[in-house]
C-alpha positions as CSV (number, residue, x, y, z in Angstrom):
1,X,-14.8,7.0,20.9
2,X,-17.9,4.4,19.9
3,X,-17.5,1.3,22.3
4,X,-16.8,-1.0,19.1
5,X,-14.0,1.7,18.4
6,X,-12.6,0.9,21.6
7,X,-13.3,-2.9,21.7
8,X,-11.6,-3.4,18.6
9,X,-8.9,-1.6,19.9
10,X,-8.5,-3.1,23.2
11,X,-8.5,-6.4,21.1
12,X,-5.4,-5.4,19.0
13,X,-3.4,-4.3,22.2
14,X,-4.1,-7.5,23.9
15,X,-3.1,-9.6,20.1
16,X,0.0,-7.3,20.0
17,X,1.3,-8.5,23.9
18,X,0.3,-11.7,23.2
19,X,2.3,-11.9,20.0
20,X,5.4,-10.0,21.8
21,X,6.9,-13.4,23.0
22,X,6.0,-15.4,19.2
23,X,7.6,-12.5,18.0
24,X,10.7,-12.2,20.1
25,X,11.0,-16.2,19.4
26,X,11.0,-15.8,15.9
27,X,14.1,-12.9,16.1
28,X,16.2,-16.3,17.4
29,X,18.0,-16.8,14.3
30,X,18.4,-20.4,15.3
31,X,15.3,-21.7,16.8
32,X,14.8,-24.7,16.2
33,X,17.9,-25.9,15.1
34,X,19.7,-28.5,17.3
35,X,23.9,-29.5,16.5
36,X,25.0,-32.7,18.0
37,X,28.8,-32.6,19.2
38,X,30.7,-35.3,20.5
39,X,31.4,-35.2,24.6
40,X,34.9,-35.3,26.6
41,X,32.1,-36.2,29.3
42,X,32.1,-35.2,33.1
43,X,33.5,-31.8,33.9
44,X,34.1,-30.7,30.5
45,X,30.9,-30.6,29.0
46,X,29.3,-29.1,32.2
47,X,32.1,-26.1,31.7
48,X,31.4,-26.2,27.7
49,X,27.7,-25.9,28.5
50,X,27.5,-22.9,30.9
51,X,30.4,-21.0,28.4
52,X,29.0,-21.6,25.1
53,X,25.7,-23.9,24.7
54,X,23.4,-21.7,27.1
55,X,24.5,-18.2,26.1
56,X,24.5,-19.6,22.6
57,X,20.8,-20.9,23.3
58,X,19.9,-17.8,24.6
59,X,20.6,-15.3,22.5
60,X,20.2,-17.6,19.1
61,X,17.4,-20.2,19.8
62,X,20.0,-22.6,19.2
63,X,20.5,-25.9,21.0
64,X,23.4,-27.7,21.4
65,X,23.7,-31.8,22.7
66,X,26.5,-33.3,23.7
67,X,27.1,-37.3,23.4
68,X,29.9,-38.2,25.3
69,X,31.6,-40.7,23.8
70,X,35.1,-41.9,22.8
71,X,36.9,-39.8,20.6
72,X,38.8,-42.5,18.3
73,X,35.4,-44.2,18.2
74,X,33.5,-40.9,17.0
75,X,36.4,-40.3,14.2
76,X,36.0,-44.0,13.0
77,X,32.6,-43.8,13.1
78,X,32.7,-41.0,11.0
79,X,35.0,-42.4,8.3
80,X,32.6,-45.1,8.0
81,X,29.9,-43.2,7.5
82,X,31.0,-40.4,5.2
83,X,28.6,-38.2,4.2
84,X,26.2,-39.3,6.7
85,X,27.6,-38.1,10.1
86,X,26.0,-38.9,13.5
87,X,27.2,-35.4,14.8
88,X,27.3,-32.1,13.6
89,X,30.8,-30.8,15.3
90,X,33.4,-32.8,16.5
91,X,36.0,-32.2,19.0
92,X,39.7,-33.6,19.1
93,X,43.0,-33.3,20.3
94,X,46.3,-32.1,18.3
95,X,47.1,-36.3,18.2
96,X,44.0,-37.5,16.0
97,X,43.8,-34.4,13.8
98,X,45.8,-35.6,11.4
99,X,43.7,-39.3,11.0
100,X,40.3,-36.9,10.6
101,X,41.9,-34.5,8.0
102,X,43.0,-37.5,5.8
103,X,39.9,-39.4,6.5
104,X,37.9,-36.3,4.7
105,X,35.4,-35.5,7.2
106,X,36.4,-32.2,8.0
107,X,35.1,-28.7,6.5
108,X,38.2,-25.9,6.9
109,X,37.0,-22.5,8.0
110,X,39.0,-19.4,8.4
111,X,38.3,-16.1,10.4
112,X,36.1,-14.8,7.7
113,X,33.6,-17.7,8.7
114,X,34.2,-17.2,12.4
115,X,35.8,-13.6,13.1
116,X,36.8,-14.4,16.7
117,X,39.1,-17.4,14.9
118,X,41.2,-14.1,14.5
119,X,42.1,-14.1,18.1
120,X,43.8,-17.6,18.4
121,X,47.8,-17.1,19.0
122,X,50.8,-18.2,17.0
123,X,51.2,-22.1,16.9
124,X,47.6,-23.3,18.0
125,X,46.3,-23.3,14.6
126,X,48.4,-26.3,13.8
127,X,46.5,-27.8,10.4
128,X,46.2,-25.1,8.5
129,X,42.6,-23.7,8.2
130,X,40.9,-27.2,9.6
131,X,39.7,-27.0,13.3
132,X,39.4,-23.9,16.1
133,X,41.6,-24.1,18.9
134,X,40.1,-23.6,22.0
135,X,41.7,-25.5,24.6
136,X,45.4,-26.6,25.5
137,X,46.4,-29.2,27.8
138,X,50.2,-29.9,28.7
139,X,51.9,-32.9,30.2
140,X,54.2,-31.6,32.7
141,X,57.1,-32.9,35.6
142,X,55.1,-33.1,38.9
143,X,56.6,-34.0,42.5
144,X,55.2,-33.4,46.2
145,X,56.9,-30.7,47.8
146,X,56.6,-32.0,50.7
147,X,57.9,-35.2,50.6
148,X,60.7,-34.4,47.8
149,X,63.1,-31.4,48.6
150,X,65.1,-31.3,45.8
151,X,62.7,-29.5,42.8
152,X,62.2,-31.2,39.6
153,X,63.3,-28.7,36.6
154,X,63.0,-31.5,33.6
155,X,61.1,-34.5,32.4
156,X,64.4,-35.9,32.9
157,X,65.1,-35.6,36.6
158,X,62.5,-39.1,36.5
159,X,66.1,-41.1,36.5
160,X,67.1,-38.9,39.4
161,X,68.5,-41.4,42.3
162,X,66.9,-40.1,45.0
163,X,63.7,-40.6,43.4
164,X,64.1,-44.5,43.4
165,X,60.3,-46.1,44.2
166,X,58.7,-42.6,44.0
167,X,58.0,-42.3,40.2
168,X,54.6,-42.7,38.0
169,X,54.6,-41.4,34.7
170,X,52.4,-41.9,31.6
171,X,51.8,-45.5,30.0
172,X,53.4,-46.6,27.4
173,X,50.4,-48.0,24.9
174,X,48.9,-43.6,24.6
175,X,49.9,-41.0,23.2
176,X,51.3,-39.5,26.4
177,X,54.0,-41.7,27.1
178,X,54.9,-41.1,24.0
179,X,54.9,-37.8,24.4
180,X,57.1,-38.1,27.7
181,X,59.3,-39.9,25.2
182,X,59.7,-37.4,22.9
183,X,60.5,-34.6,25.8
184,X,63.4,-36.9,27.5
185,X,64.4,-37.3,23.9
186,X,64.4,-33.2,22.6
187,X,65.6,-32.4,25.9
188,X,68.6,-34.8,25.3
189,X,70.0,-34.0,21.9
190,X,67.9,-36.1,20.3
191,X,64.7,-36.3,17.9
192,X,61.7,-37.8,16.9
193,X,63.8,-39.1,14.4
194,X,66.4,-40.2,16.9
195,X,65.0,-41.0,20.2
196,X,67.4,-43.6,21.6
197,X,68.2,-40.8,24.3
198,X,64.9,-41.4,25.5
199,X,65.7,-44.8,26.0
200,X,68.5,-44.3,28.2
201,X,67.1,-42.0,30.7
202,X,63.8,-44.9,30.7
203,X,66.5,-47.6,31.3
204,X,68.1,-45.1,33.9
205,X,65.1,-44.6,35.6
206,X,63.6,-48.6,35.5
207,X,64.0,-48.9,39.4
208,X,62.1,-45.1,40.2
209,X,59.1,-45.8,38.4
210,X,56.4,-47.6,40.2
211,X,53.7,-47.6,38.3
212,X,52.5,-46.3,34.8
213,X,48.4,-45.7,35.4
214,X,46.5,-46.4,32.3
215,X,43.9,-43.0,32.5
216,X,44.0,-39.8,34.0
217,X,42.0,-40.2,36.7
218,X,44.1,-43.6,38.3
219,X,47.3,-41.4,37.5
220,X,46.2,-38.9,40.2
221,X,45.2,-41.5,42.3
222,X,48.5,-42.5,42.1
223,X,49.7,-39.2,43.9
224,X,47.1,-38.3,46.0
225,X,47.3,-41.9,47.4
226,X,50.8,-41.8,47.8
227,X,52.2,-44.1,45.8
228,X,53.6,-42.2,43.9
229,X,55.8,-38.5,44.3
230,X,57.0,-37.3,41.2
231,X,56.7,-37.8,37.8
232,X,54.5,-36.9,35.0
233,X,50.9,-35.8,35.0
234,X,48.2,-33.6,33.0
235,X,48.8,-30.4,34.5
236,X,44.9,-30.0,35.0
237,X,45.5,-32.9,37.3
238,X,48.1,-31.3,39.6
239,X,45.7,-28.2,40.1
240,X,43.1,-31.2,41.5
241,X,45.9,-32.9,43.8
242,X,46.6,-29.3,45.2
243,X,42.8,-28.3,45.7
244,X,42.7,-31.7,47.6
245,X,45.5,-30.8,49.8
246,X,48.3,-32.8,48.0
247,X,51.0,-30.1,47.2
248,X,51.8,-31.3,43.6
249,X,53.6,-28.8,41.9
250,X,54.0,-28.4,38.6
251,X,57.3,-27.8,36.4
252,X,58.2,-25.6,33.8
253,X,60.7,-27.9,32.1
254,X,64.0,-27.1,30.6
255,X,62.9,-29.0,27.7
256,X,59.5,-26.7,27.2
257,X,55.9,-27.3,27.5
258,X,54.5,-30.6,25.5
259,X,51.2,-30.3,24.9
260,X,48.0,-31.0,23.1
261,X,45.5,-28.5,21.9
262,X,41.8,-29.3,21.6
263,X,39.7,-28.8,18.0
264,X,36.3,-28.0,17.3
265,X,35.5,-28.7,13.7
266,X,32.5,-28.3,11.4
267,X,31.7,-32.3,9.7
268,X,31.0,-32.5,6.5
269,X,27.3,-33.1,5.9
270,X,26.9,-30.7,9.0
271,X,22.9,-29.9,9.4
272,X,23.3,-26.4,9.6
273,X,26.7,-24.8,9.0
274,X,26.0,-21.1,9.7
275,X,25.0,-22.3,12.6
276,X,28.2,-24.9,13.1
277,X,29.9,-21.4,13.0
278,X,27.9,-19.4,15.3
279,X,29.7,-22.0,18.1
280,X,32.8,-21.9,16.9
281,X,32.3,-18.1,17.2
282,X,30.9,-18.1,20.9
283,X,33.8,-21.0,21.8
284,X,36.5,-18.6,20.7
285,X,34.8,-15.2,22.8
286,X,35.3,-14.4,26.2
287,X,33.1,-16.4,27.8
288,X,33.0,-19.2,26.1
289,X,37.0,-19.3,25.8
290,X,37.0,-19.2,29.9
291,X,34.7,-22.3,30.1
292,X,37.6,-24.5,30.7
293,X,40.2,-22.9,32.0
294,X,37.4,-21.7,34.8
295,X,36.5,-25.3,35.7
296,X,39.5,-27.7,35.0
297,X,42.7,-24.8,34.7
298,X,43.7,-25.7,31.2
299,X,44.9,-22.8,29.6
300,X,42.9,-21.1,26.4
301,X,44.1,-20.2,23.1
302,X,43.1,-16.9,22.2
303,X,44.4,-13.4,24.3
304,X,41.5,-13.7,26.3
305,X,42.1,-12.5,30.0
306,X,42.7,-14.9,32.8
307,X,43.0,-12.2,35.9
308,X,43.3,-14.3,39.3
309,X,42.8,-17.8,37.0
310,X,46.5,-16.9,35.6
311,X,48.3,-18.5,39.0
312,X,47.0,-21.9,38.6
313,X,47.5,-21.7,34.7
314,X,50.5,-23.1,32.9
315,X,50.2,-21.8,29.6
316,X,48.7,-18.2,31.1
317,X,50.8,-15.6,28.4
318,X,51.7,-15.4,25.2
319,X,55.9,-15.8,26.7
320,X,54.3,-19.0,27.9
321,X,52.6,-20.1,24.6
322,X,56.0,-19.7,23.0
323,X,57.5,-22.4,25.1
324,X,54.8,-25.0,23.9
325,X,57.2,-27.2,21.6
326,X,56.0,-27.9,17.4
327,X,54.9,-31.9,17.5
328,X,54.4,-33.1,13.6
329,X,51.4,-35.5,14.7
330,X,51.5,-37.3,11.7
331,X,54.9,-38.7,12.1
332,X,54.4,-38.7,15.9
333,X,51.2,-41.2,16.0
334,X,53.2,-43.4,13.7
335,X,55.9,-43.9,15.1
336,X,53.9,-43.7,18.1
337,X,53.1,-48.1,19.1
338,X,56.6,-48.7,18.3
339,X,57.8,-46.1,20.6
340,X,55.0,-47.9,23.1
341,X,56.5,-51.3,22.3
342,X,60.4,-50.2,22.9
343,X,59.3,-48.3,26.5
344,X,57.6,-51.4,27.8
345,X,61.0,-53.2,26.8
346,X,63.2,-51.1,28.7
347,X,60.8,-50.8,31.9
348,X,60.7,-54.8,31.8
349,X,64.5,-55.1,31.0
């Protein structure tokens, strides 16, 4: 071989490793793409970006920023500004689904768009074709078992006598107290169209409750402090007050599991929807759908596989999933300030 031969040859091997990385980059079907997403903040978007942003970076290019924010201030933000949306996705719970589908910022997808969408079980797609399911949180009967002998078995049991001074359960200006109404109501023969029985067992229970903490976080306090030992909490919540040492347990109650499920949905005027869809796709898989039941032990949505996660999980089956009681949101965030208003009333007699 003539030493230009073998120059010139040399020179192309040394082009061709060099290029091996450009080329490997450009097979990234999404480099250079970014999707904005609005944030639950803290915890959530850590587990969110280890289960779907960073695989979904590393195998597509694709990037993925989270702007935590507040989630009613994201939806009206987006109303306002139809058409020209600040993010890309947008995550809610079952409770403002209904405000963002009427407000026509929402794109619908179905499992043809996103095949693992396929996977979800009965009653977590609750609006039709908009939003994907990945994440269900349930309010739930909590007391300390070691402090309070007698178990809690309902929402209920908050009017119990022996609990008088022991009680915290949710406020009643959010959606959770009013979804503690709506339990003490079902579980009492009435409705959401009848929900003086839920009254009753609030004025029955007046002298029990102590306090009514405005967030999650002061709502734990409440137990892990001691001020309070039973009552209602996010059952994510209780898992933290038992890994702290506070034996909170939870309750499956006779009146079934109230809960809200968390959305991911595609915005109209979305940058990039194939992309959009690619992580919806990785949110519903495996990995990504064990994000946040691996960090925070809210349950998932799809048949993915819990293994040793399943003990500290209340909605862990699909028996379990079957308990979660139908809410109509619509109706339910309506009526939802008056039932506030009429709960204050009765605590303040």
């Amino acid at each position: 071989m003539r030493r230009r031969d073998f120059l010139a040859l040399g020179a192309g091997s040394a082009l061709g490793v060099l290029a091996a990385p450009a080329v490997q980059a450009q097979q990234k079907k999404f480099s250079g793409v970014t999707l904005r997403i609005n944030g639950y903040g803290g915890n959530y978007d850590k587990a969110l970006i280890q289960g779907v942003a960073k695989p979904l970076e590393e195998s597509t290019g694709l990037k993925i920023e989270y702007i935590p924010s507040s989630t009613s201030a994201d939806l009206a933000k987006l109303i306002s500004n139809k058409g020209n949306p600040h993010i890309d996705l947008f995550m809610a719970d079952s409770p403002l689904m209904p405000q963002a589908i009427a407000g026509g910022i929402l794109e619908g997808i179905t499992a043809s768009d996103a095949p693992n969408l396929s996977r979800v079980l009965s009653g977590f797609r609750e609006f039709g074709d908009y939003g994907a399911p990945f994440s269900v949180a349930s309010i739930v009967p909590v007391y300390n078992s070691n402090t309070i002998k007698q178990a809690l078995t309902s929402f209920s049991d908050i009017a119990r006598p022996d609990l008088r001074g022991k009680v915290s359960t949710m406020p009643a200006n959010a959606y959770t107290g009013w979804m503690v109404l709506l339990a003490l109501a079902e579980g009492n023969g009435g409705s959401l169209a009848n929900m003086e029985p839920a009254f009753k067992i609030i004025a029955a229970a007046k002298e029990n409750i102590v306090a009514t903490p405005p967030s999650s976080v002061s709502q734990l306090q409440a137990f892990t402090q001691g001020e309070a030992e039973a009552g209602t909490l996010w059952e994510g919540r209780a898992y933290e007050a038992r890994k702290s040492g506070i034996p909170l347990e939870t309750v499956i109650a006779r009146e079934g599991i109230y809960a809200v499920t968390s959305y991911t949905n595609i915005v109209h005027g979305c940058r990039n929807r194939e992309a959009a869809l690619a992580y919806i796709n990785q949110l519903l898989s495996d990995q990504g759908m064990l994000s946040v039941p691996k960090a925070l032990r809210y349950g998932p949505t799809t048949d993915v596989a819990l293994g040793e996660l399943a003990a500290d999980i209340l909605i862990n089956s699909r028996e379990r999933a079957a308990l979660k009681k139908p809410i109509d949101w619509k109706s339910f965030m309506e009526q939802g300030p008056a039932l506030g208003e009429r709960m204050t009333k009765e605590l303040r007699g």
